[in-house]
C-alpha positions as CSV (number, residue, x, y, z in Angstrom):
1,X,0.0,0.0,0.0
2,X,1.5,3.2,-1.4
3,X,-1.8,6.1,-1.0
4,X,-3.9,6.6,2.1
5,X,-6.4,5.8,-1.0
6,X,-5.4,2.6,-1.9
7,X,-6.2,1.7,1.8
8,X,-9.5,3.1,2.0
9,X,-10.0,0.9,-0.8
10,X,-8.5,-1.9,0.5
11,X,-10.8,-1.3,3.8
12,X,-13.7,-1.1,1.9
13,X,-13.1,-4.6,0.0
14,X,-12.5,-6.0,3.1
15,X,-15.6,-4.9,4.9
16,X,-17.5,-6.2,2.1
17,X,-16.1,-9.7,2.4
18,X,-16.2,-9.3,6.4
19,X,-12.5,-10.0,7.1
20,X,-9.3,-7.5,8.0
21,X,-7.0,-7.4,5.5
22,X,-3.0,-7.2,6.1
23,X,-1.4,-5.0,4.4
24,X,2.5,-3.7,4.4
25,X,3.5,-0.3,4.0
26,X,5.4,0.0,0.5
27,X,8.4,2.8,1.2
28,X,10.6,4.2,-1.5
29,X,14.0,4.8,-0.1
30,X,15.5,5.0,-3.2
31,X,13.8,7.8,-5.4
32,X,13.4,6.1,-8.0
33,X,11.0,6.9,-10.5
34,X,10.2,3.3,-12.3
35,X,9.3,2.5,-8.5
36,X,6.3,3.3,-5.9
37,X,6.2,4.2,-2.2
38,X,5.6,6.4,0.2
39,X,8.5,8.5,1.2
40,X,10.1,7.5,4.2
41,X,9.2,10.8,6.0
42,X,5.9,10.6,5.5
43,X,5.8,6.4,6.2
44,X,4.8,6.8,9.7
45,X,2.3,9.4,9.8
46,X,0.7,7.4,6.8
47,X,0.9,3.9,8.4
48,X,-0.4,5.7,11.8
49,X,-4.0,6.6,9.8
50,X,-4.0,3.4,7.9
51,X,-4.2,1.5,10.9
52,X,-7.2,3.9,12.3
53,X,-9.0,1.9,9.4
54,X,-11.6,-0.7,10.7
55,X,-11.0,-3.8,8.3
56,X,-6.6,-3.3,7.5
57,X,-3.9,-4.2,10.2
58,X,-0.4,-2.5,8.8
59,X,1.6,-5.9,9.3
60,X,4.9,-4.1,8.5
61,X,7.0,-2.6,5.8
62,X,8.4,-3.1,2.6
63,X,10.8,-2.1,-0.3
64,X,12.2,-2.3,-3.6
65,X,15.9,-1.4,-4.1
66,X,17.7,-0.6,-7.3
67,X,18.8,-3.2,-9.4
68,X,22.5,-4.1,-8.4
69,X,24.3,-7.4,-8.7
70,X,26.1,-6.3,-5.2
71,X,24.5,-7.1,-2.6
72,X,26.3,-4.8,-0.1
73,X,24.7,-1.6,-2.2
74,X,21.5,-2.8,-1.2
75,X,22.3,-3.1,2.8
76,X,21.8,0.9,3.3
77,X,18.5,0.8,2.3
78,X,17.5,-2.6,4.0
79,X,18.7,-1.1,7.1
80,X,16.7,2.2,6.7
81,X,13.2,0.2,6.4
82,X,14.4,-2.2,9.8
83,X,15.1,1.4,11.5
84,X,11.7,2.8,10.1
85,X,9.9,0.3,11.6
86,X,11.3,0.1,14.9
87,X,10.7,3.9,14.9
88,X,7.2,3.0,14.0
89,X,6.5,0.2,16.9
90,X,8.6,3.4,18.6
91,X,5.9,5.9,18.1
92,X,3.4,3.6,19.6
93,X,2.5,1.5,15.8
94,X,1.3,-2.0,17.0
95,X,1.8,-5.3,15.1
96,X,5.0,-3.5,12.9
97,X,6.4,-7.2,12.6
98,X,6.7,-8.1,9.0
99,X,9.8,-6.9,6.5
100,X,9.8,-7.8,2.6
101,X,13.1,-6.7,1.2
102,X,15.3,-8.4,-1.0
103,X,15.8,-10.0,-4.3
104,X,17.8,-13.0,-5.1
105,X,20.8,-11.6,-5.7
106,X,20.7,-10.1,-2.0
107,X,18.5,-11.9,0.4
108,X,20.8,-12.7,2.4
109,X,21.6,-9.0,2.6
110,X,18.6,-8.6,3.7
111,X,17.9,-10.9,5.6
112,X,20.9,-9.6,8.3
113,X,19.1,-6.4,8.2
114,X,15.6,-7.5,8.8
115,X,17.1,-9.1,12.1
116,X,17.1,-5.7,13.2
117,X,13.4,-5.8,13.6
């Protein structure tokens, strides 16, 4: 989920079928254009009003680096998202537990990182 929208929506959809729906907070720590997300400034704040929605839980975070075969240029930004999210549970966010990050040339990368969380 990139849009306070998209959650509505979500919320909605989920209503409607009478469940809660999970959903992870997609941040863009890279800028990239080709690539969604909320800025990671504004990831907590939109995270904190997503899960004021009735039928979503925000289950945790996740993000798309740049392409790279080195795994070691993605470790910055795995460790950014693993610090966001403790920041998050920080500021009082409940159930900030989940991480997806990495690719198959760096799991493992990110994998180290996530144990941050």
């Amino acid at each position: 989920m990139d849009s306070l929208e998209l959650a509505a929506e979500i919320d909605r959809q989920a209503a409607k079928a009478g469940a809660t729906q999970a959903i992870l907070v997609q941040v863009d720590l890279a800028g990239e254009e080709t690539k969604f997300g909320v800025p990671a400034k504004e990831a907590v704040e939109m995270a904190s009003r997503a899960a004021e929605l009735e039928h979503v839980r925000v289950a945790g975070l996740m993000t798309i680096p740049p392409w790279t075969e080195d795994a070691e240029a993605s470790r910055p930004i795995y460790r950014r998202l693993a610090e966001l999210a403790a920041e998050m549970r920080g500021a009082g966010l409940k159930g900030i537990d989940e991480l997806s990050m990495g690719m198959t040339q760096d799991f493992e990368t990110a994998i180290e990182e996530g144990r941050r969380l």
